[in-house]
C-alpha angles and dihedrals in degrees: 000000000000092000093041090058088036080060091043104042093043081082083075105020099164106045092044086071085047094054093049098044091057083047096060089047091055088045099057096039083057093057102038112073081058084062089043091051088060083075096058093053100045094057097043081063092053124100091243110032108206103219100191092061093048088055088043077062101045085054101042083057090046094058089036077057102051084043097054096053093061096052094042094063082036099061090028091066095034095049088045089045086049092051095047096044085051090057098043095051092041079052093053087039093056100048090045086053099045094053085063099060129096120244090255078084103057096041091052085056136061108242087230089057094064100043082052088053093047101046112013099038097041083036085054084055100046100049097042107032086050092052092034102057095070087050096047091051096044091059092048106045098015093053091040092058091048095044090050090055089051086045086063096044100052124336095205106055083049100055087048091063101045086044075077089063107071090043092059087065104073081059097049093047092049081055094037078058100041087043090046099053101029085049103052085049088049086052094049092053099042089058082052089056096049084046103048087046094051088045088054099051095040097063097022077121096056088039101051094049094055082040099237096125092113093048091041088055100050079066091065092043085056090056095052096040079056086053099042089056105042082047093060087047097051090057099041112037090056090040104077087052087055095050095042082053088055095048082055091065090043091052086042087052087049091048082059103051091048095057108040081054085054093052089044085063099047080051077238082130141038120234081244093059097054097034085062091055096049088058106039099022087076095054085052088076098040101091096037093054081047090054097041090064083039095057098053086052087049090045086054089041083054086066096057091044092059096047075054090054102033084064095041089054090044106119114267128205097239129128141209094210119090106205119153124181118233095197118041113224118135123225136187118210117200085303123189128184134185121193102204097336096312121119106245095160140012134198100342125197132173139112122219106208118231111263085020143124124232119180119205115202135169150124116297099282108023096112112266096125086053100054086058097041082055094047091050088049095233089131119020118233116258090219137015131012151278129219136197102185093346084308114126103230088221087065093050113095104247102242085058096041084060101052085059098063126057110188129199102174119172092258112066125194123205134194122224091256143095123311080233088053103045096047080044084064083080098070113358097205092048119133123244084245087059099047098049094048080053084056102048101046084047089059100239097117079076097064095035103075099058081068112083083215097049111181095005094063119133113240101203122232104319088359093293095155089066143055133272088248095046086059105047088061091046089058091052101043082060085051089052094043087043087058089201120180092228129048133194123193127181095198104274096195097063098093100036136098114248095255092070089028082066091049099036092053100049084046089051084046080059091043097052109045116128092350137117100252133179118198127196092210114204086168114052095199096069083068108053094116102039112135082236138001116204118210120215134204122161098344097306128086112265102187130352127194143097122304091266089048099050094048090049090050079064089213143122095314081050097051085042095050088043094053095047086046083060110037086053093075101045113126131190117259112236111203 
């Protein structure tokens, strides 16, 4: 746990140690007037009492009061700023973190996984860290100066209570273990939970037409039954060691009592003396019985902390070296790739010219998706290499890789935002001229207008509010306003009724012009005029050449165009 809160804190070093610093102020201020108070006593039992000195007490606690509550709501609001300002940072860092990663990341874990690191585990710090420093402290400092003015008093009543302290830890470590398993095991199942929710809301739509939304969603009841109980586990299997921890304090408190009343009778200690342990002796144990229920809730918050860090020490794909291409062809070299240790492709060669078109085409499967995915960098390649302009990708510094390469796959993504912002997304310091000429030559000046916000219209989660169509020329109006020197296309007409293929092509015509693209090609005869088409089977290039080459080679892309020449005058019978 200690290494785990050293990783965290290091965020905010500085004022860590400031935060810490104003606890165990607080924390002294808090235990001192009880040793104070050992004064007063003492002098009430003398045979003069000096009550002058007993006021000048009363005063001096008064002050220490007064005191006290300043730098309680001083360290209270430092030490809650602190927390927050750590998890905020640990959030930002995250999400820094996780857009570096490649996609190998995000398909080993359940989006709802992530999502369940990000808010709820950074969310467990934050909420129990922030209410448990005052308390830790408190048990430290405030316990050692009590136990110093006991110490005074009679060193050997106060050893006999802390001799309490070091049998109390067999018990917390029987809890630290329960804690430790049955909370990894809550935490499973709640991220069950948060997948199998955001499963079911996801595809509510699919499920409602075949009519399975009651046994889908006795999926998700099954998952939180499974939480509820390894909730309830987690809380009662650690808690009887806890209690048993806390009726070790109370027999060491006993063990006190017997024997300053053993040393009353051998005349060894003054009724003082005692009196003052059997007052003070009992708020020895307070904080640590407060701390004790604080630390199984931090244990627990410690497995939050290493899913956090687990994810933060997860491989990026970075890089120290800074090279950058001047010209923007594209080469594989001998390039082989595995997703999840299945063969996708194999020994790869082929070089894409600068200002050029290469078509890739192929069955479902063959590796055409990859090859883009590689070139965009969003897996590296498990042998071989990769070059932009004779410069390997994996030696460009990511912010600049990504300035190279525009994207406009079938499948658009919108954010809940504005049409203007999300076309903005393209080139964030773009002027409003330039997003609206983006808009324009991407053809989505046509459809505005028929919103009485225009620009300003509000696209719904993932652009939910428009067409398929409507997006896909909002996607290519960010890669024109992008400019990027490379473009790759998987062929965004292929889902799309003729009226926004006609749009969408002219607006792709805009996007390509003097640039390095790489097409996925479903309709061949989008293709016709590519500087190259390469042909895929299995992961390798089965054949390569331009569109007449490749039909007089009388091959796969000739069965494949013949079949599409066909198909695409197929008609419904009609009986």
């Amino acid at each position: 746990m200690i290494k785990n809160l050293k990783y965290v804190t290091s965020f905010n070093l500085k004022e860590t140690w400031r935060v810490a610093l104003w606890e165990i102020i607080h924390s002294i201020f808090v235990a001192a007037p009880s040793g104070i108070l050992l004064v007063i006593i003492w002098e009430l039992f003398s045979e003069n009492p000096n009550i002058q000195k007993i006021w000048a007490v009363v005063g001096l606690m008064t002050v220490m009061l007064v005191i006290q509550f300043f730098i309680a709501s001083k360290s209270m609001v430092k030490s809650n700023l602190w927390v927050y300002d750590l998890s905020t940072k640990l959030r930002i860092h995250l999400g820094n973190r996780i857009q570096k990663f490649s996609l190998g990341f995000f398909k080993k874990k359940d989006p709802g996984e992530i999502a369940s690191i990000v808010l709820q585990d950074v969310a467990n710090f934050e909420g129990i860290f922030g209410h448990s420093v005052g308390n830790l402290a408190s048990a430290a400092f405030g316990t050692a100066v009590l136990s110093i003015f006991l110490f005074i008093y009679d060193w050997r009543l106060a050893l006999c209570l802390l001799a309490a302290l070091p049998l109390i830890f067999p018990f917390l470590q029987l809890a630290n273990y329960f804690v430790s398993k049955l909370g990894k095991k809550q935490i499973a199942a709640r991220n069950t939970v948060g997948a199998k929710f955001l499963e079911y809301v996801q595809g509510i739509r699919h499920l409602k037409s075949y009519g399975q939304t009651g046994d889908r969603h006795k999926g998700l009841e099954y998952a939180f039954e499974d939480l509820r109980k390894k909730s309830i586990k987690m809380e009662a299997v650690p808690g009887p060691f806890v209690i048993t921890a806390s009726v070790v304090f109370e027999i060491g408190f006993l063990a006190m009592v017997a024997l300053g009343l053993y040393y009353l009778s051998g005349n060894s200690i003054t009724v003082p003396v005692l009196i003052t342990f059997l007052i003070m002796g009992y708020n020895l144990y307070n904080p640590l019985k407060v701390v004790m229920v604080d630390y199984l809730v931090l244990r627990y918050m410690n497995e939050s902390l290493n899913r956090v860090i687990n994810v933060l020490e997860e491989p990026t794909m970075e890089t120290d070296k800074d090279g950058l291409p001047e010209h923007f062809d594209i080469s594989f070299e001998s390039v082989g790739f595995s997703y999840l240790d299945k063969l996708t492709v194999q020994n790869l060669n082929f070089t894409v010219p600068e200002k050029s078109m290469t078509a890739l085409v192929g069955h479902s499967g063959s590796g055409k998706t990859t090859i883009t995915s590689l070139i965009a960098r969003f897996w590296d390649v498990n042998s071989g290499g990769i070059k932009i302009g004779g410069v390997d990708i994996r030696n460009i510094n990511q912010d600049k890789f990504y300035k190279l390469i525009s994207e406009v796959f079938q499948e658009v993504y919108l954010f809940d935002d504005t049409i203007y912002n999300n076309i903005k997304i393209g080139k964030p310091d773009a002027s409003e001229e330039e997003i609206n000429e983006a808009a324009d030559r991407a053809q989505v000046l046509d459809f505005v207008r028929e919103f009485p916000e225009g620009m300003d219209t509000m696209v719904g989660e993932g652009g939910n509010k428009l067409s398929g169509g409507q997006k896909q020329r909002i996607s290519i109006a960010r890669a024109l306003l992008k400019d990027a020197p490379i473009v790759l296309l998987d062929e965004a007409t292929a889902s799309l009724d003729p009226e926004n293929e006609i749009y969408i092509q002219q607006a792709i015509q805009e996007l390509v012009k003097s640039k390095t693209v790489v097409v996925i090609a479903h309709k061949l005869a989008t293709i016709q005029k590519a500087n190259q088409i390469l042909v895929l089977e299995e992961g390798r290039i089965a054949e390569k050449g331009a569109h007449s080459d490749l039909l007089n080679q009388n091959g796969i892309y000739c069965k494949m165009w013949n079949i599409q020449q066909q198909s695409g005058g197929w008609k419904v019978k009609q009986n």
